[in-house]
Structure formats: structure tokens, C-alpha cells
N, C-alpha and C positions, 0 to 999 in steps of 0.2 A: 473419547471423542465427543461421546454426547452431552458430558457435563461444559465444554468449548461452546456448542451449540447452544446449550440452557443460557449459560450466563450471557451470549452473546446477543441473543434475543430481548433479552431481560434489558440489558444495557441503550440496544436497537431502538426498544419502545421509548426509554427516557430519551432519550439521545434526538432523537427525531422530533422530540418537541422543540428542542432549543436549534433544530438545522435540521428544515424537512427533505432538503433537496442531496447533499451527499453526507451521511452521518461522520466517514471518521476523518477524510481526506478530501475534505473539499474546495470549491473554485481556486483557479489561477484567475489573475483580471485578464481581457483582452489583450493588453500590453504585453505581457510574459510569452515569449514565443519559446517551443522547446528548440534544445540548444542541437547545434549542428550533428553530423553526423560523425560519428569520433571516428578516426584511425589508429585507433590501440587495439593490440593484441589481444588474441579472444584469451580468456579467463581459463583457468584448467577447473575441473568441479570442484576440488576440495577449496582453491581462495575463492570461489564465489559462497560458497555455501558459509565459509564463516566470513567472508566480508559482508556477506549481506545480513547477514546473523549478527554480527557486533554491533552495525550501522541499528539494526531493531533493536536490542538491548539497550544501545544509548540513549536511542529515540525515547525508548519507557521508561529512562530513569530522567528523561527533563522533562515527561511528559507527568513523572509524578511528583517534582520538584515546581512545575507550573515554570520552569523554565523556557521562557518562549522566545529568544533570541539561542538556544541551545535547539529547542526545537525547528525554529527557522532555518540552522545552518544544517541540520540533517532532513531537510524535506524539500522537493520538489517544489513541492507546493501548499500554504496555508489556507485556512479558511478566510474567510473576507469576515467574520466573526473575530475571530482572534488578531487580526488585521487591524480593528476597531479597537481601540484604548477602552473607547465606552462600553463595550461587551468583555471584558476584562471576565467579570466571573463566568458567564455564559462560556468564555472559552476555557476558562478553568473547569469547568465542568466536562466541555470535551476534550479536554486533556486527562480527565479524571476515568471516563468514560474507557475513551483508549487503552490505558495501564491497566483498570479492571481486567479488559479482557484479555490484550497480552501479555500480563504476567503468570496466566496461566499454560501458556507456550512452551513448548519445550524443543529443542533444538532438532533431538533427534525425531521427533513428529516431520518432521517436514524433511523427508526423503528423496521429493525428486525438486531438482531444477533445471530451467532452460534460461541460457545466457546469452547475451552479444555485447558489442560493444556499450550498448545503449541503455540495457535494462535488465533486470533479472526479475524470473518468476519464479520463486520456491511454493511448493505447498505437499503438502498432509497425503495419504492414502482415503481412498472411499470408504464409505456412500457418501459419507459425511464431511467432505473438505477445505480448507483454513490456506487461501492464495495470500499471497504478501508480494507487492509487488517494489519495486524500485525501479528509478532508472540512475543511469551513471554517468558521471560528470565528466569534465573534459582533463582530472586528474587522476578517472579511473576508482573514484570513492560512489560507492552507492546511497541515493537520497532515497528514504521513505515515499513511494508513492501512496500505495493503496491497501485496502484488505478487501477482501472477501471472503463469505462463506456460501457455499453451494452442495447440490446433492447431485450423485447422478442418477440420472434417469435417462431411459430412451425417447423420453420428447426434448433436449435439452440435446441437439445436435453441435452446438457452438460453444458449448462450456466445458461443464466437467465430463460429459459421457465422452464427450471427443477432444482430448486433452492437444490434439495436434492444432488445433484451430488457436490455441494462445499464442501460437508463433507466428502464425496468418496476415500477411501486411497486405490488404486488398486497394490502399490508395498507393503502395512503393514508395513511400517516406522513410521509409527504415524504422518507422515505429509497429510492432506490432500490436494489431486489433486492437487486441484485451489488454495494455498496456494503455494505448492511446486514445481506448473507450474511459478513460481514471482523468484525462486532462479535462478540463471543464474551465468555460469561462461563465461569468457574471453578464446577468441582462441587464 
């Protein structure tokens, strides 16, 4: 798990110079509002955990082909970088950035998930943890929203120490939190 963390830092630093503000998944414009609240059936864990698992493997293989209409149709949301014609390599680059770090992912790493109609959170075992998040369409296929990485600790009552709080929807949008803390618009 700490070689996850090495590279991922490593990557963080480049990464952050070409997009200071969300390095791997970042803004929606204002215009993009998230989509309704689905009425499909909750997911049982085994098709969430490889749906949302094949939706990430696809994601990294047009993330490393610089495929960015393959990209587009598996993601939430792009960056307002890659958005840009003009930023063309800049977003090659965080697409470069991305596959770096998860291609070194591995399925069975990521043991637990919590699911709803709307999104799924898989991630990793501690101290050292690897979130992935998605949310899910109104055909039930999961988009790439986010990643993270995090440690637990006991001053970190809203993250990884308190794993219960990712599901926590405090405005009752049906989005939770840590899901709807990943949506970002553009100033």
C-alpha cells in the first residue's frame, strides 16, 4: 500500500502544476446539474464491486490511449482543461498522470463498498487508503467520479477514521457528502 501512496504523491506534485485546484477529477461548469434521483434497484455487492471495477479499468485504458471522448462517456465529469482543444497536451498529461497511478490498482485491494442508487464508494483497508468514487447513471452503468487517498487518524473524524460519514447526506439530496464534496463548478 505504500508503494500506492509513493507514486501517488509523486504524480500529485506534477499534476498540481498543470491543475492546482482538483488534480485527477476535476470541475463540472455551473450548467451541469447532477442528474435526478434514480429509482433502480439497490445493487447486490458482488455487481457493484465489478461494475464499478470494469467502469475504472476502462476508464485507464482510454486514459492511456489519450482517448478523450472514451473518457468523457465514462466520467461524471471532465476537467474544464481537457474541455479546452487548446490544452490538448496539458490534458494528456492528466490523463497520463491518472493511468500512472491506477494501473497499479488491484481489484482485490479494494474490499469494501457502499452503494445506492446514485453512486458507489469502493476503497482499500488502512492507515493508508485508496477511495474511488462513481456515481450511476439513469441506465444503472457507473461514471468515474473521483479518487482519493487518505490516512486514518483520530483528528480526521469525517473521513477515513469514521468510515460511516461517506454515506452522510446532511443537505437530503440523496447525494452523499463525500460523493458530493467531488462535484465542483468553475468561477
Amino acid at each position: 500500500m505504500s508503494k500506492y501512496i509513493a507514486v501517488a504523491a509523486g504524480l500529485m506534485v506534477v499534476g498540481w502544476a498543470f491543475f492546482p485546484f482538483f488534480f485527477f477529477f476535476p470541475p463540472v461548469s455551473p450548467s451541469v446539474s447532477a442528474p435526478p434521483l434514480l429509482k433502480t434497484p439497490a445493487l447486490d455487492v458482488t455487481s457493484v464491486k465489478n461494475l464499478a471495477w470494469t467502469t475504472w479499468k476502462n476508464y485507464l485504458l482510454k486514459a492511456k490511449d489519450h482517448d478523450l471522448p472514451g473518457i468523457k462517456a465514462l466520467s461524471h465529469q471532465i476537467s474544464s482543461v481537457c474541455a479546452d482543444p487548446a490544452q490538448e497536451e496539458t490534458c494528456f498529461a492528466l490523463m497520463d498522470g491518472v493511468y500512472e497511478i491506477g494501473k497499479t490498482f488491484k481489484q482485490s485491494d479494494f474490499k469494501y463498498e457502499k452503494a445506492d442508487a446514485r453512486q458507489i464508494i469502493t476503497y482499500t483497508d488502512g492507515p493508508e487508503r485508496i477511495f474511488l468514487y462513481f456515481t450511476v447513471d439513469a441506465g444503472g452503468n457507473p461514471k468515474v467520479l473521483g479518487l482519493r487517498f487518505c490516512y486514518d487518524t483520530t483528528e480526521d473524524k469525517e473521513g477515513c477514521a469514521n468510515l460511516n460519514a461517506d454515506t452522510l447526506d446532511n443537505d437530503g439530496d440523496g447525494w452523499w457528502n463525500s460523493v458530493e464534496s467531488l462535484f465542483h463548478t468553475q468561477s
